[in-house]
C-alpha positions as CSV (number, residue, x, y, z in Angstrom):
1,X,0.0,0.0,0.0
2,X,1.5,3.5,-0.9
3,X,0.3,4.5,2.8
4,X,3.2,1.9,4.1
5,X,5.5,3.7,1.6
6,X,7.2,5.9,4.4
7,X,7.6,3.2,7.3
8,X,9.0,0.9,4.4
9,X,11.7,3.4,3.2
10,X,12.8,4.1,6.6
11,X,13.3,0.6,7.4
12,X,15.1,-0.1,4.6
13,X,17.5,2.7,5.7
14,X,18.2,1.2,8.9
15,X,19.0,-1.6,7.1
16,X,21.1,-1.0,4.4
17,X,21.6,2.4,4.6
18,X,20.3,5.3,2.5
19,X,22.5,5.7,-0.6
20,X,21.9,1.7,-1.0
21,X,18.1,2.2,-1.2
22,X,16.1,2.3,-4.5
23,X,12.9,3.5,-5.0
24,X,12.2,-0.1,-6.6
25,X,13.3,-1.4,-3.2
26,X,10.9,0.7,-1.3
27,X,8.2,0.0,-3.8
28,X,8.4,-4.0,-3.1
29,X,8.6,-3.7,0.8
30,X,5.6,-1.2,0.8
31,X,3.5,-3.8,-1.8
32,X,2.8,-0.9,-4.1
33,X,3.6,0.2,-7.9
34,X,6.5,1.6,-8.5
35,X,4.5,3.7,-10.9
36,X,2.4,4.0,-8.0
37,X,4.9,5.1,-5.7
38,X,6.9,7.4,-7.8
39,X,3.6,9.9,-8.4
40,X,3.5,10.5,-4.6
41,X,7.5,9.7,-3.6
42,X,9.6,10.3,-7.2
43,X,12.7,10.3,-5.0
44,X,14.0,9.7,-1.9
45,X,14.3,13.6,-0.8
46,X,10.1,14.2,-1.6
47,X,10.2,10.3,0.7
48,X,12.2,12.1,3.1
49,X,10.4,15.2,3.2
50,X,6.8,13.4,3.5
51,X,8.3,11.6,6.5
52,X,8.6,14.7,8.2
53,X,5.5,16.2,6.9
54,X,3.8,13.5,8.8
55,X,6.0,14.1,12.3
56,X,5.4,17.6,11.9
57,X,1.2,16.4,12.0
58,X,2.1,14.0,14.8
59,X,3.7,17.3,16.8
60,X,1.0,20.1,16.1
61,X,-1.8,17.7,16.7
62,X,-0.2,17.3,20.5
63,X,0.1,21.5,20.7
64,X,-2.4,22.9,23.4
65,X,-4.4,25.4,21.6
66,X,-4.0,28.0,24.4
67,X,-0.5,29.7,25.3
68,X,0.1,28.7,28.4
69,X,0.9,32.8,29.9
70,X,3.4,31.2,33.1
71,X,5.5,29.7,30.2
72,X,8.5,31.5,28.3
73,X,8.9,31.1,24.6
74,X,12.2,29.1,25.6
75,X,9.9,26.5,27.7
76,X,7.4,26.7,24.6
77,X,10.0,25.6,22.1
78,X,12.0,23.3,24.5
79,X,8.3,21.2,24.9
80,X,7.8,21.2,21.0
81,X,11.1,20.1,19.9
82,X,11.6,17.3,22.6
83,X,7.8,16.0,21.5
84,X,9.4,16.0,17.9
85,X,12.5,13.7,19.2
86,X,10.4,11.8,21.3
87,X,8.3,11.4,17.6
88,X,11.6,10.6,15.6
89,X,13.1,7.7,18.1
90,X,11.7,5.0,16.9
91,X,13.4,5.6,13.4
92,X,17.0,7.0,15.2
93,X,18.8,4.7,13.0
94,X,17.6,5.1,9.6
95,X,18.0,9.1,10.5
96,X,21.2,8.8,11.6
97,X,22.0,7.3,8.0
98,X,20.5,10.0,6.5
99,X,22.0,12.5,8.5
100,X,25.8,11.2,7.9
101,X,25.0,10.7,3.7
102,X,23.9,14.4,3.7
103,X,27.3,15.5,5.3
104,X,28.8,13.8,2.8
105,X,27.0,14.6,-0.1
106,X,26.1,18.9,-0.2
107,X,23.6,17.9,-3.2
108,X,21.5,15.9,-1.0
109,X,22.0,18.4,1.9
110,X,20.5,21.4,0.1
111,X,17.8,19.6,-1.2
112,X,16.7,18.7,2.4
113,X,16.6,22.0,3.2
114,X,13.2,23.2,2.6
115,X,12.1,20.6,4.2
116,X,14.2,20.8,7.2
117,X,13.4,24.5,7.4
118,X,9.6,23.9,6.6
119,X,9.5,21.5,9.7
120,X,11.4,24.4,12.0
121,X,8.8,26.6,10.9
122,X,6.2,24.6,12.3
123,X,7.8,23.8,15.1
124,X,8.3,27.8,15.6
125,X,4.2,28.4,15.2
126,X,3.5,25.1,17.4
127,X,5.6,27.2,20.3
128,X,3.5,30.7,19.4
129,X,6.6,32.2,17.5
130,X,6.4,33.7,14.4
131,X,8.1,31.7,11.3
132,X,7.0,34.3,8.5
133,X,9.0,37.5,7.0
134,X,13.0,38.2,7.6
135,X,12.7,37.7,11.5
136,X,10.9,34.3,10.9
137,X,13.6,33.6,8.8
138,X,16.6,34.1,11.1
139,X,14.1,32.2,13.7
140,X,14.1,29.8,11.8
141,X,17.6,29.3,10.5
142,X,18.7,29.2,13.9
143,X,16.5,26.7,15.1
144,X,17.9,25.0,12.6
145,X,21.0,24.9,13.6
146,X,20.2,24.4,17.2
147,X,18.7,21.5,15.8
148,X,21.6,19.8,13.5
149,X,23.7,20.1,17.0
150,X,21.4,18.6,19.1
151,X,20.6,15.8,16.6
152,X,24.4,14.6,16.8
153,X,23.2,14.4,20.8
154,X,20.0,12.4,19.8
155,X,21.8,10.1,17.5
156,X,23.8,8.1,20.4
157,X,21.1,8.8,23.0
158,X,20.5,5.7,24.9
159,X,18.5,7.4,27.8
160,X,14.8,6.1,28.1
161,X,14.1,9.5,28.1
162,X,16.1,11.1,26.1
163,X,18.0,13.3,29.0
164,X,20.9,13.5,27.2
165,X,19.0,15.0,24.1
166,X,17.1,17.5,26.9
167,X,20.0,18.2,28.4
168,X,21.8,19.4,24.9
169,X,18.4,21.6,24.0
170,X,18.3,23.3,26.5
171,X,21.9,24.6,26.7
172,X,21.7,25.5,23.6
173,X,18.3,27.1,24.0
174,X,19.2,28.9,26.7
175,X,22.6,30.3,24.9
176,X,20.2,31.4,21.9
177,X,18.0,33.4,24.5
178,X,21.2,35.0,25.9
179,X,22.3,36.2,22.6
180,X,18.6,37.3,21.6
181,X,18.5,39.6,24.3
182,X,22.0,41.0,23.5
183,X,20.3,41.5,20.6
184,X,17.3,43.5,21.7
185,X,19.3,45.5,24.0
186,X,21.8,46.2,21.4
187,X,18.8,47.2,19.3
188,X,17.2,49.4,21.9
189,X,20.5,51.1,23.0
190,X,21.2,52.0,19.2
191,X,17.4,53.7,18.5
192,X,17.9,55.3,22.0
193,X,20.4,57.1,20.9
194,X,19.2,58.6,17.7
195,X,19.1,62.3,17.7
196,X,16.4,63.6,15.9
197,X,17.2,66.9,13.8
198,X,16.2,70.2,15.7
199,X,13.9,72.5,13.8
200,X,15.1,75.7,12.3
């Protein structure tokens, strides 16, 4: 069934590893067409990107829809992204293979990117932060970042809970705050200090 195609391609990664997988391959493991499969999936990058199309789902459809006021947008975010590891364990290994091709291969890197920074921009909104115009963009690029160094955390995190992984988001979390509010002060100082021009 081309609903299977996902969980199929993903186990095939864990097994032999994503540059030996064929879209043939996932095809026969999912019981589908290739024909089939190739008019939703007609690479690995669009299978790829659906698989975290559908852990983005899994994450928003667990977002309360009321902010929480007593919570920070740091506490926000931390919450969303551990619910998207927690979401993304069960297929640590075929993501680690994924994760170590693209390092090797810039091709395959930058075409995972608007997926990558589609899924940070949902997590951004799931957290009540804007992900839209040039200061979504930044939010987003950053969380991006903090996410690719976390991930390296994830990938050899044995914890049942993933405390390791917690541990790593929220350093770098809080280090992203910290330089935020440099930031805005920074920001604030500058316009404070603008002299407006006296009149004649």
């Amino acid at each position: 069934m081309i609903d299977g195609a996902l969980d199929a391609f993903l186990a095939l990664v864990a097994e032999k590893g994503f540059t030996e997988v064929t879209l043939r391959d996932v095809a026969a493991k999912a019981d589908t067409g290739l024909a089939d499969l190739y008019r939703r999936y007609p690479d690995k990058v669009a299978l790829v990107s659906g698989f975290l199309a559908r852990t983005d789902d899994a994450v928003l459809a667990g977002t309360p829809r009321a902010i929480d006021p007593e919570e920070t947008a740091r506490d926000r975010l931390f919450d969303v992204m551990m619910r998207r590891y927690d979401a993304l364990k069960p297929y640590r290994v075929a993501l680690t293979s994924i994760r170590r091709t693209a390092t090797r291969d810039p091709l395959l890197a930058l075409a995972l990117g608007p997926a990558l920074r589609r899924s940070m921009a949902a997590m951004l909104e799931a957290a009540g932060l804007a992900s839209e115009g040039l200061s979504g963009a930044v939010r987003q690029n950053g969380l991006l970042a903090i996410d690719c160094a976390v991930a390296r955390v994830f990938d050899r995190d044995e914890t049942q809970d993933l405390s390791k992984t917690m541990a790593a988001l929220d350093g770098r979390l809080k280090t992203a705050e910290r330089w935020a509010q440099t930031f805005e002060r920074y920001t604030v100082s500058r316009h404070g200090n603008v002299t407006e021009p006296r009149a004649e």
